[in-house]
C-alpha positions as CSV (number, residue, x, y, z in Angstrom):
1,X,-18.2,-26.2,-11.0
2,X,-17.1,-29.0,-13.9
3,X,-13.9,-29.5,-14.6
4,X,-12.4,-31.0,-18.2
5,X,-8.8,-31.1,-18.4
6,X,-7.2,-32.0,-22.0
7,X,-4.0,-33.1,-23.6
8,X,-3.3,-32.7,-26.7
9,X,0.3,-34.2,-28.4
10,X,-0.1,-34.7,-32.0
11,X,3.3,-37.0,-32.2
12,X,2.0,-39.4,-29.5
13,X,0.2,-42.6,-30.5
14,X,-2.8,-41.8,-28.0
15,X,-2.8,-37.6,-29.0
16,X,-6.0,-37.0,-27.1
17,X,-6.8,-37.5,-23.1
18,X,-9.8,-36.4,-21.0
19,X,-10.7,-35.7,-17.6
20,X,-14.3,-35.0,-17.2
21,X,-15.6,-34.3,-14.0
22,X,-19.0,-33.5,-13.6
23,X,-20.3,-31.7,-10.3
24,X,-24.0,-31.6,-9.9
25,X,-26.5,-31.9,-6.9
26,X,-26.4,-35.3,-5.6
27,X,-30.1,-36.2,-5.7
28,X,-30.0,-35.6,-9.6
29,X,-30.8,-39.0,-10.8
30,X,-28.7,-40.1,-13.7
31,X,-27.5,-43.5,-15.1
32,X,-24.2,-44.8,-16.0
33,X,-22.9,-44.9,-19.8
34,X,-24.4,-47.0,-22.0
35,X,-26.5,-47.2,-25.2
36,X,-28.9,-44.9,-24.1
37,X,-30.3,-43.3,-27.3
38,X,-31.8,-45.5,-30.1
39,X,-31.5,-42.9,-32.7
40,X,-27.8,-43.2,-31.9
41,X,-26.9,-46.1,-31.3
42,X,-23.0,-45.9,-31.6
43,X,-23.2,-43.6,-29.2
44,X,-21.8,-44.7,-25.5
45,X,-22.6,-41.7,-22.9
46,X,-24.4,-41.2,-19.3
47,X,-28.0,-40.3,-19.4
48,X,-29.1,-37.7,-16.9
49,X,-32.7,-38.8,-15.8
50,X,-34.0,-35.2,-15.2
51,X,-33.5,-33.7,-19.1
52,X,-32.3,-36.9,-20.7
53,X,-29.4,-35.6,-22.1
54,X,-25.9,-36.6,-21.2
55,X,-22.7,-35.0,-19.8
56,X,-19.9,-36.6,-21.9
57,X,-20.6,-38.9,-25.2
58,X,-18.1,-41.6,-26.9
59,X,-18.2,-42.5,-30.1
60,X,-16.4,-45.3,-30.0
61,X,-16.0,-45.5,-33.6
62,X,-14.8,-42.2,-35.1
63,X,-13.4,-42.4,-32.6
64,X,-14.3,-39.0,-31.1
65,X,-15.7,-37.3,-27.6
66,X,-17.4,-34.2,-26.7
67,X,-18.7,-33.0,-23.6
68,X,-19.9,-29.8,-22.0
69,X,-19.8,-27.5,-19.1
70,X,-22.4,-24.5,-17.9
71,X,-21.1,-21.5,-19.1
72,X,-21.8,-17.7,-17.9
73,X,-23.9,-15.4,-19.5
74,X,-27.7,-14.8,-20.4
75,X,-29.7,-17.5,-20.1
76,X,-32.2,-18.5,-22.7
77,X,-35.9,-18.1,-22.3
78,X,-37.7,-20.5,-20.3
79,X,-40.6,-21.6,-22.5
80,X,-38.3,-22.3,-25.3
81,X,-35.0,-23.7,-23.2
82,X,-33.6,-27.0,-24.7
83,X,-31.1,-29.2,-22.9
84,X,-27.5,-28.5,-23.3
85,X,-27.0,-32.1,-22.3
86,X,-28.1,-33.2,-26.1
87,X,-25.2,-31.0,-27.4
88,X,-22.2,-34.1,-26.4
89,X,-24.6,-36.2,-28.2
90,X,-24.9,-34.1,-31.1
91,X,-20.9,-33.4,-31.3
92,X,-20.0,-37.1,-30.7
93,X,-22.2,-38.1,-33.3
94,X,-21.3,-35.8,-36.2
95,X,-18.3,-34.6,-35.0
96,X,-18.9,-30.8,-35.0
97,X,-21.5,-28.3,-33.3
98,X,-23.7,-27.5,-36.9
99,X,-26.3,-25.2,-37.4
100,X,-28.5,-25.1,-33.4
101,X,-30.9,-22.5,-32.4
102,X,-28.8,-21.1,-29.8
103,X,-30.6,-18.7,-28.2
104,X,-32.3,-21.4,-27.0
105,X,-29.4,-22.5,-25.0
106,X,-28.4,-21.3,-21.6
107,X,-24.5,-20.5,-21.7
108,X,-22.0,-23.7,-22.1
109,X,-18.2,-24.7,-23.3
110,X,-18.5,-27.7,-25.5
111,X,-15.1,-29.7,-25.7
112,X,-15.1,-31.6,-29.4
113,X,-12.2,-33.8,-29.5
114,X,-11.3,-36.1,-32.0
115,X,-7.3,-38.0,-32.6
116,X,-6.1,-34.8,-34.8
117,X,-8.3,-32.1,-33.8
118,X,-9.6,-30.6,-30.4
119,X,-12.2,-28.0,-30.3
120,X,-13.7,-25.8,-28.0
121,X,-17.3,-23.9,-28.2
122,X,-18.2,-21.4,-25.7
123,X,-21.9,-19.6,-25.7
124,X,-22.5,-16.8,-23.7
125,X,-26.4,-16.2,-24.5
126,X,-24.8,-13.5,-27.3
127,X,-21.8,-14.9,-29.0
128,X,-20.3,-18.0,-30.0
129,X,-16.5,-18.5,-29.9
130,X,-15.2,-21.5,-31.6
131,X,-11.0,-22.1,-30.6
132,X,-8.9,-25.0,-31.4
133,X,-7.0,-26.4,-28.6
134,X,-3.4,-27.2,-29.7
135,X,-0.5,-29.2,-28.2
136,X,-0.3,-29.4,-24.5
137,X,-2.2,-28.9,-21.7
138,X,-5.6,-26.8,-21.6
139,X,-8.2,-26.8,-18.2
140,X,-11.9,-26.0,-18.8
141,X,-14.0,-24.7,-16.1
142,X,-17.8,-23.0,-16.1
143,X,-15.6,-19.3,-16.3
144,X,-13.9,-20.9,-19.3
145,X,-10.6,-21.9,-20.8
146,X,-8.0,-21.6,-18.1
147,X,-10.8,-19.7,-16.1
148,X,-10.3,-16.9,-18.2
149,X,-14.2,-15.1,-17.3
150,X,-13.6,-15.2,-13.6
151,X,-15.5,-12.4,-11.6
152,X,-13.5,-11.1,-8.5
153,X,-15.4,-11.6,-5.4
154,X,-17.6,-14.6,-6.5
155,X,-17.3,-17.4,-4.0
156,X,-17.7,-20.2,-6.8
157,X,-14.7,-18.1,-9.2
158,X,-12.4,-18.4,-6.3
159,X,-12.9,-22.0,-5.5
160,X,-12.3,-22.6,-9.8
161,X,-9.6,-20.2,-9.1
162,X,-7.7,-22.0,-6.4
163,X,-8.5,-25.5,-8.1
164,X,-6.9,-24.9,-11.1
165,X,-3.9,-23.2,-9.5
166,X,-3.6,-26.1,-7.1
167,X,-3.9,-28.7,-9.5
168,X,-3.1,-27.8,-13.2
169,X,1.0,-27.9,-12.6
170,X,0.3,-31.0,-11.0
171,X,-1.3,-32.7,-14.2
172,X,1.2,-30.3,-15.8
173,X,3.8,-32.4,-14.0
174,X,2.7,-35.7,-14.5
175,X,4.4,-37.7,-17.0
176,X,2.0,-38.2,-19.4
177,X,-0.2,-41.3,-19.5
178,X,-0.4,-44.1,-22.1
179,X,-3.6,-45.7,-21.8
180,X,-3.6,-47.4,-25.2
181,X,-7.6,-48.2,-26.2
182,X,-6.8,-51.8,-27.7
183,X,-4.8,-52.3,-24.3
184,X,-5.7,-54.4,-21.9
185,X,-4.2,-52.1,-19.0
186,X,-6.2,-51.6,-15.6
187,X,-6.9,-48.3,-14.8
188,X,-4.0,-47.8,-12.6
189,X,-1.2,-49.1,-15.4
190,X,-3.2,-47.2,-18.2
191,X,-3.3,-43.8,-16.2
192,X,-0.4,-43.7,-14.2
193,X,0.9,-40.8,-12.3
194,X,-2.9,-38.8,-13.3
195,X,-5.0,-41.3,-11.6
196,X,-3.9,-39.8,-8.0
197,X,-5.0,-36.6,-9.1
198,X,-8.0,-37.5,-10.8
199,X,-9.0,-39.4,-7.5
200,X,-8.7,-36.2,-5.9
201,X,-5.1,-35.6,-5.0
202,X,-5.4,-35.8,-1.6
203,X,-7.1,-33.1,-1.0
204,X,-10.6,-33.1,1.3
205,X,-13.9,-32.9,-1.0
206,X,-14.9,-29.7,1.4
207,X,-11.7,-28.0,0.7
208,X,-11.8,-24.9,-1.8
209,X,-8.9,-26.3,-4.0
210,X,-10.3,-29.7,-4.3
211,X,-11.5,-31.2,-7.8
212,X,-14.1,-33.4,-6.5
213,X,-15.6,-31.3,-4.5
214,X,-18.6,-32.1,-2.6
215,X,-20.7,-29.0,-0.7
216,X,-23.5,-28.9,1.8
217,X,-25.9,-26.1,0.8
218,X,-28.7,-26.8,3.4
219,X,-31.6,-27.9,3.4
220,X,-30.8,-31.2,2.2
221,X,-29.3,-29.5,-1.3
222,X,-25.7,-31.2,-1.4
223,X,-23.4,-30.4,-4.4
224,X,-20.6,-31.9,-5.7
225,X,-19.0,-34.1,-7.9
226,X,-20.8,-37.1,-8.8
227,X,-19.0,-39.1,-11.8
228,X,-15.7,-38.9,-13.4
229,X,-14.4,-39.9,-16.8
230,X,-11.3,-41.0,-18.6
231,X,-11.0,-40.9,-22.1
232,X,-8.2,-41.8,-24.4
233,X,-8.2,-41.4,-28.6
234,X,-6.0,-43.3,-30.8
235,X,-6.0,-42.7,-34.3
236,X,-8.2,-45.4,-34.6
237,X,-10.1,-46.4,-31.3
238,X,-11.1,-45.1,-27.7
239,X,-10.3,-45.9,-24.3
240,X,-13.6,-44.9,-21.6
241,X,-12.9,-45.6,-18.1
242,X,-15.3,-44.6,-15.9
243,X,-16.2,-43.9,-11.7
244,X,-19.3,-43.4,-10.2
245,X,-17.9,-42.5,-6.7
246,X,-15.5,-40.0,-7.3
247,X,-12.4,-40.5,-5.0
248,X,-12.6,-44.3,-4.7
249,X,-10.0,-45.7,-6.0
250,X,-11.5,-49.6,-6.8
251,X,-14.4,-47.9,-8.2
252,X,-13.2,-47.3,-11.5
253,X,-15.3,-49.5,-14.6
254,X,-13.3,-49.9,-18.0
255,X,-16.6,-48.9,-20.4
256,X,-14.5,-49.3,-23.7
């Protein structure tokens, strides 16, 4: 149950922020960004230790981030699956989603964003849809844009459901961050009225509304969100703040 929230304002002098947080099961090893991939070395993302892809890529640079989210649909073939987590890596690097055998894929949304264009890719194991997202506000979840694919009676559609209605006028509401990349801001002064949200809005980790949630399956499975990113694009630079123990507020790490 990801969530990526974006805001786009063309006219201000940071046009692109990202929330990315990534739920997965907790004993999913993974390491913290970095320079993780040779062949891209501009490249700052996480590395999940299971596939080797990564979750959310920064190229610093460009500047430009992608990052994806499971999707619903058919999923691809098992002999022949590749790892969606190379498709940030891919995006980030060259700045669009090019020519991928995507029937090998299992269904995703790919957020592309760089400072003057936002794009979103979802697969559904049949078709591709390729959307711009313009000025304002726009929530991504594994039903899709705005939770748009929900499935009445589905446990996991209900808790997307009652996250984004609980917190998307919240962001909604915010004023607006500022977190200028050249800045040299904490992550409380850069984010402002979002960090309380993005730290989980007071809102228990168990509870169905809550956007770090964290969910005891049995059988020692637990699932929930394990890392959460900040990202901020300038025209000419990025901003990466990152947290490895979502809901802390002192755990926050400035990557770029």
């Amino acid at each position: 149950m990801c969530t990526a929230i974006v805001s786009v304002d063309p006219a201000s002098p940071v046009p692109v922020l990202l929330v990315g947080v990534r739920d997965e099961f907790l004993a999913r090893s993974w390491e913290p960004p970095g320079h993780h991939w040779p062949d891209r070395p501009g490249l700052v993302a996480g590395r999940d230790l299971r596939a080797g892809g990564t979750w959310l890529a920064v190229d610093p640079v460009a500047p430009r981030v992608a990052t994806v989210l499971n999707g619903r649909g058919r999923m691809a073939p098992e002999p022949e699956r590749l790892s969606r987590g190379g498709l940030p890596l891919l995006t980030a690097a060259e700045g669009k989603l090019g020519e991928i055998d995507l029937p090998r894929y299992d269904p995703f949304h790919l957020i592309g964003a760089e400072p003057d264009r936002v794009r979103l890719w979802s697969w559904n194991g049949g078709a591709l849809v390729q959307r711009d997202l313009g000025p304002g506000l726009h929530a991504v979840v594994n039903s899709g844009l705005e939770g748009e694919d929900q499935q009445v009676g589905q446990t996991e559609d209900a808790y997307m459901a009652a996250r984004l209605e609980h917190f998307r006028p919240r962001f909604e509401r915010a004023v607006r961050p500022l977190p200028v990349p050249g800045g040299e801001d904490g992550v409380a002064e850069a984010w402002g009225e979002w960090l309380p949200l993005v730290n989980g809005g007071g809102v228990p980790r168990f509870d169905h509304r809550a956007l770090l949630p964290q969910l005891d399956l049995g059988g020692g499975r637990v699932w929930g969100t394990t890392s959460v990113s900040l990202v901020a694009l300038s025209p000419s630079e990025a901003r990466y703040d990152f947290s490895a123990d979502p809901g802390a507020a002192d755990a926050w790490t400035r990557v770029l």
